[in-house]
N, C-alpha and C positions, 0 to 999 in steps of 0.2 A: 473851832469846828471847821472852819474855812482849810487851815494847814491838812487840821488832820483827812482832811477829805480830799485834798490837793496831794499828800503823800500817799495816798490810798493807791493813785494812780502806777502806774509801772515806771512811766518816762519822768515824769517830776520828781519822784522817788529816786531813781537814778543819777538825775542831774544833782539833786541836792547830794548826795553823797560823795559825787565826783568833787562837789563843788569844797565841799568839807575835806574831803581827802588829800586835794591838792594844797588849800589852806593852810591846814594844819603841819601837812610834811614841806612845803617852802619855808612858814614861820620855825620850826624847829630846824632846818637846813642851818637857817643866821643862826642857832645857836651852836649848833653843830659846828660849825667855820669857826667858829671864835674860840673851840674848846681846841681845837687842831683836829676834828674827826669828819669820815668820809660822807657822804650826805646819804649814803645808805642808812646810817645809824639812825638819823634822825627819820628816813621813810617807816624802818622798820618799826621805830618810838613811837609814830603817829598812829600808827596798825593797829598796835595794843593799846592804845589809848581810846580809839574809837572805840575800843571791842566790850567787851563784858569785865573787862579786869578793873577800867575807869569809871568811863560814858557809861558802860551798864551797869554800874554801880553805883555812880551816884543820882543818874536820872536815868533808872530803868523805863518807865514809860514812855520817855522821848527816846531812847534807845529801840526800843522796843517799836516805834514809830516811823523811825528813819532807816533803822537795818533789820525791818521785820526780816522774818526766817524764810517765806517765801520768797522776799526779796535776791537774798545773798544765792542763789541759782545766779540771777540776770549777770549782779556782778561777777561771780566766778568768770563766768562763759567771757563776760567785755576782757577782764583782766588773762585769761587764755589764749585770747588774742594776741593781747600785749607781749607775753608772754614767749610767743613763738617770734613775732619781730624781734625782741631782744634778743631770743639764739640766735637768731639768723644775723644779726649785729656782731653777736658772740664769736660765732662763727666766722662772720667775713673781717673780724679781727685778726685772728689767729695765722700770723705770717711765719712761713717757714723758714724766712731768713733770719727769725731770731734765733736758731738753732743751731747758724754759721759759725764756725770756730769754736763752739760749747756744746756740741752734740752729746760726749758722751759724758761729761761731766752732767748734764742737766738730766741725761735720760736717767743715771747711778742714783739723782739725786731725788727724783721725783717719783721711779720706781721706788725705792726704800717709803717715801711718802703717802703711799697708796698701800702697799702691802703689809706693813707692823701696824696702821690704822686700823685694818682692814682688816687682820688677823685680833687686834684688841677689841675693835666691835663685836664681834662677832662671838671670843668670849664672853664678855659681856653680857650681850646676849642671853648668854644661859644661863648667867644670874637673874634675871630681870624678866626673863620667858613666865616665870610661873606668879611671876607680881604684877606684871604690866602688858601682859600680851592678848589681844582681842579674841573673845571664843573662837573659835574654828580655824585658826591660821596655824599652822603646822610652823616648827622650829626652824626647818629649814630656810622660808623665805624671811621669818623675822629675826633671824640671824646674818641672812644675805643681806639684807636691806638694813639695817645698823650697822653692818661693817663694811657698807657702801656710803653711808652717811656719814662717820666718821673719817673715811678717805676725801671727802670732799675740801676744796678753793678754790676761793671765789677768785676764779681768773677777773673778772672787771673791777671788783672792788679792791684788790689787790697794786690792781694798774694805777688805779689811780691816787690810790695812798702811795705809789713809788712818784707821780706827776708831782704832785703835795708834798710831798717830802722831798722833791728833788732830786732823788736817787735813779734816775731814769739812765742820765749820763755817766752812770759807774758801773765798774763793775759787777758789783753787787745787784744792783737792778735789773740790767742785760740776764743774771744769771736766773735770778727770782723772777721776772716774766719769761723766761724761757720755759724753767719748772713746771711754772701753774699752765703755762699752756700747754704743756703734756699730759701733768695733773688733770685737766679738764676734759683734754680726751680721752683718756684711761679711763677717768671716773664716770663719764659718760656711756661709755663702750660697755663697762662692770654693771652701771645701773640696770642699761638698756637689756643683762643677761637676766637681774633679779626681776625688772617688770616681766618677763618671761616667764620664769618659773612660776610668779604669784601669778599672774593670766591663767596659765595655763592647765589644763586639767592632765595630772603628769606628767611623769621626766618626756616620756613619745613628744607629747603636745609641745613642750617646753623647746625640746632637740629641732623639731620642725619650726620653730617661730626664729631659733638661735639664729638656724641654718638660711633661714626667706629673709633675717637681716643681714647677714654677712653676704648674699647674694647681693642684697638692694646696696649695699656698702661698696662690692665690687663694681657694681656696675654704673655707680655716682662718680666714680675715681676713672675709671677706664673708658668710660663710655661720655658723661655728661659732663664731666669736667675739659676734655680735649674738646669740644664742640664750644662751650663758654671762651674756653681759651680764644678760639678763633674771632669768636665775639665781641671780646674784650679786647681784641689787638687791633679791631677795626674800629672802635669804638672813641670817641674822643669827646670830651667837654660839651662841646658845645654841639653834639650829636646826641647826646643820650636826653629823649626825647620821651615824653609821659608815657608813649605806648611800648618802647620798651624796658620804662620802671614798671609798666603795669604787665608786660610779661615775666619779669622775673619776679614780683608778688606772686603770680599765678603758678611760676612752676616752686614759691616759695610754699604756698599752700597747698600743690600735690607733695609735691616732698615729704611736708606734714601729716598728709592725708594716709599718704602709701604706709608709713610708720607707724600711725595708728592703727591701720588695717592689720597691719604684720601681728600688730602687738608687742612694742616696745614704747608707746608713749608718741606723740607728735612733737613733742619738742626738740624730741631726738634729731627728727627730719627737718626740722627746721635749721638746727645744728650744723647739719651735715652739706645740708645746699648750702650755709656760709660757709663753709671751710673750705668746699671744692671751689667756690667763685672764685678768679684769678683777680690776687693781690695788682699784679702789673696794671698800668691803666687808669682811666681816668672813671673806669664804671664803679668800680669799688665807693671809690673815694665822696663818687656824687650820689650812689645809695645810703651811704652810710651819714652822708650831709640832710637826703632827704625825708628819712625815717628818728634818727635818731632823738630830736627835739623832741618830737610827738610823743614817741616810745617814753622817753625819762621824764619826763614834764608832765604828761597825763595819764599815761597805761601803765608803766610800771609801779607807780605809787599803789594804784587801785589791786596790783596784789600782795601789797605789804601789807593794805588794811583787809583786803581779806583773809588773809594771813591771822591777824592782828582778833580779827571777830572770833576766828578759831581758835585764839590762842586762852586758856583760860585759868588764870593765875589763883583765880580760888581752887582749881580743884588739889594744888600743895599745900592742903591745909594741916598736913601734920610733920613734926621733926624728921619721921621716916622718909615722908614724899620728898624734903629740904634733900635729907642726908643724900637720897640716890641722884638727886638732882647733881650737888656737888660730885659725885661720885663720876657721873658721865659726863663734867664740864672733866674734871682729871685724867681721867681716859683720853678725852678728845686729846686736852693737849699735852699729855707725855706722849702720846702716838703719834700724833704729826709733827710737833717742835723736836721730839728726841730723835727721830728716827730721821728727821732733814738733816737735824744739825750734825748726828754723826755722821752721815752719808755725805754730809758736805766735807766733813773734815778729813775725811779716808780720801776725799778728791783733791785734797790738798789746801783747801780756805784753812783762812786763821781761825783760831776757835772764836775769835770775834764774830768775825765773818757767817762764820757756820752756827751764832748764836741768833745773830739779826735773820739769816736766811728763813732759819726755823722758825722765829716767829710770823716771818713774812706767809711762809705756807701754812702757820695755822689758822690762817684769816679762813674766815669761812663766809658770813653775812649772806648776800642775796641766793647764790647759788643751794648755800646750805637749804633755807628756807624753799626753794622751787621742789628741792629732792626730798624735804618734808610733806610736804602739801600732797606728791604723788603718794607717798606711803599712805600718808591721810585717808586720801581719795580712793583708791585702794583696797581699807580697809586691815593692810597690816599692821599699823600700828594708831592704838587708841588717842583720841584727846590729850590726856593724862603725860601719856610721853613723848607728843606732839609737844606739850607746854615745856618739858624741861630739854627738851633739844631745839625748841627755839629758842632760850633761855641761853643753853651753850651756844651757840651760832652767835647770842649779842655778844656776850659775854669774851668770846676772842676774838671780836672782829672791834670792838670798841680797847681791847689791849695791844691789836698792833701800835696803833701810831706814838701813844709815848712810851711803849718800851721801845722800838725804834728809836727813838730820839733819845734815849736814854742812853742804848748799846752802841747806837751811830753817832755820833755826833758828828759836827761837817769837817774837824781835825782830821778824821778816819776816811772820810770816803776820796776814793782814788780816781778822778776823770780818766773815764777808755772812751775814744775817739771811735773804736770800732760799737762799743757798746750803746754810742750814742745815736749812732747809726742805726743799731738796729733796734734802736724802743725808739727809734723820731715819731713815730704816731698813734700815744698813747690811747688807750680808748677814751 
């Protein structure tokens, strides 16, 4: 009685979930390491284990206790949070100098990666419109938005199965973080048009929110980023000082804010102020030191498990819901691995080469899950295939690293001195 009157509360409620959350996805992390896989796998494992698929299965009541329904509001909003730090992470990742000497092979490679995905979702789509799609959402944005979700990788998760595997120092590496960090902005840019169209009350409305973010885009590039510049050249170690890490939170969260106003999402804005911050310097390097712990250790787990609460593996309870499930794990990766791999080999990689590549781009994991969650929230697309695209999302994000080792072995990879140069600061 004492418990249950103790989780009654908002704030003890809270903490105990944090407290389980983080528990659960560090102890699955040791398992995770030892299997050779990224410690996404294990956040995302821990998600759906809390949720209704396990914990609400086997002790509904105390499920039903600790992640009552009023509850999961508070978590969302805490894990939204987190959510926007890790773009803005994402973002102040993303250096343009891994793009030196491999520009146009990477852009050949990762354009093809986006657009045969992107064009298979989207068919797709029109199988699956009249079986799996939410009353009232028209074809067009439920076809936008799957054949935006299948264009996605996970630029971080990526990163650091190349760390873990050691491939950072080869070519191969150099070229595959190069990829996904176009990938990310592409696929970023494509989302930010479908959260549009599904906002917006017609193409009018839609063309107006397109147009107030390609302004807010130009004006982040031309305008706020030469002023950061300045900032960041003045800026040294043992000068960047609390008040201003607490301005750049503060213009990290108008960023967010102006986004959301537009209507393309906040995370976008979050995105977008890491990317314009200047790489040079010492500011990058001591945000990215003083956020990042926090963010991966306590805020991003919390939306794997809400993730995890949403995700609901009974509802494929028959051979048919199995069948379409496999159906769009196949899609996924004939569209991203095929379409990498041959776009690699037209640029000249060995078909080796352009074999391991294609897997590398069909990771998907964290990122997949965030551009989930929006369709979710949204409203495009139901529970039902919520559950079998986060399903796809484990499913090649848990087959990169031993096919990797399978197709690579350390015989094959070739140390580039320039290469190593430019992945030296993995995420």
């Amino acid at each position: 009685m004492f418990l249950f009157a103790l989780l009654a509360e908002p704030l003890p409620r809270l903490l105990v979930q944090i407290a389980l959350i983080v528990l659960l996805s560090r102890s699955l992390g040791l398992v995770a390491r030892r299997l050779g896989q990224p410690l996404v796998i294990a956040e995302i494992t821990a998600g759906i284990l809390l949720g209704p698929s396990l914990f609400g299965w086997l002790a509904p009541e105390a499920h039903a206790l600790v992640f009552a329904p009023d509850s999961l509001k508070v978590l969302g909003l805490v894990s939204q949070l987190g959510l926007v730090i890790f773009m803005f992470l994402i973002g102040l990742e993303l250096d343009p100098a891994l793009l030196r000497g491999r520009a146009q092979t990477s852009i050949a490679i990762s354009h093809s990666s986006i657009v045969v995905p992107f064009g298979m979702g989207a068919a797709l789509a029109v199988f699956l419109y009249p079986r799996l799609s939410v009353p009232g959402v028209a074809l067009l944005p439920f076809a936008l938005f799957l054949g935006a979700a299948m264009s996605i990788t996970a630029f971080p998760v990526l990163a650091r199965i190349l760390a873990e595997q050691r491939l950072i120092q080869t070519r191969m590496g150099a070229i595959a973080i190069a990829c996904a960090a176009i990938d990310d902005v592409t696929a970023w840019c494509i989302l930010a048009v479908v959260v549009a169209v599904t906002r917006s009350q017609g193409m009018g409305a839609a063309g107006l929110t397109i147009g107030l973010a390609l302004s807010y885009i130009a004006f982040m590039f031309f305008v706020a980023r030469p002023i950061l510049a300045r900032v960041a050249s003045r800026t040294r170690r043992d000068v960047v000082t609390q008040n201003k890490v607490a301005i750049v939170f503060l213009c990290l969260l108008c960023s967010s804010l102006v986004t959301e106003l537009i209507g393309i999402h906040a995370l976008f804005g979050a995105f977008l102020f890491g990317v314009i911050v200047p790489k040079q310097g010492d500011l990058t390097q001591v945000l990215g030191e003083k956020l990042e712990e926090l963010v991966l250790v306590a805020l991003l787990p919390l939306f794997f498990a809400y993730s995890g609460v949403r995700t609901q593996l009974g509802l494929l309870d028959t051979p048919s819901a199995w069948a379409i499930c496999a159906l769009i794990i196949a899609v996924a990766c004939l569209g991203k691995f095929g379409a990498s791999a041959v776009a690699a080999r037209l640029t000249g990689l060995s078909w080796r080469e352009s074999s391991v590549l294609g897997v590398l781009m069909n990771t998907r994991g964290l990122m997949e899950l965030i551009v989930l969650n929006i369709g979710l929230d949204l409203g495009v697309i139901g529970p039902e295939l919520f559950t079998m695209m986060v399903i796809m999302a484990l499913f090649t994000t848990f087959m990169t690293s031993p096919l990797v080792r399978l197709l690579y072995p350390a015989a094959h990879r070739t140390p580039d001195l320039q290469a190593a140069a430019a992945g030296s600061s993995p995420p």
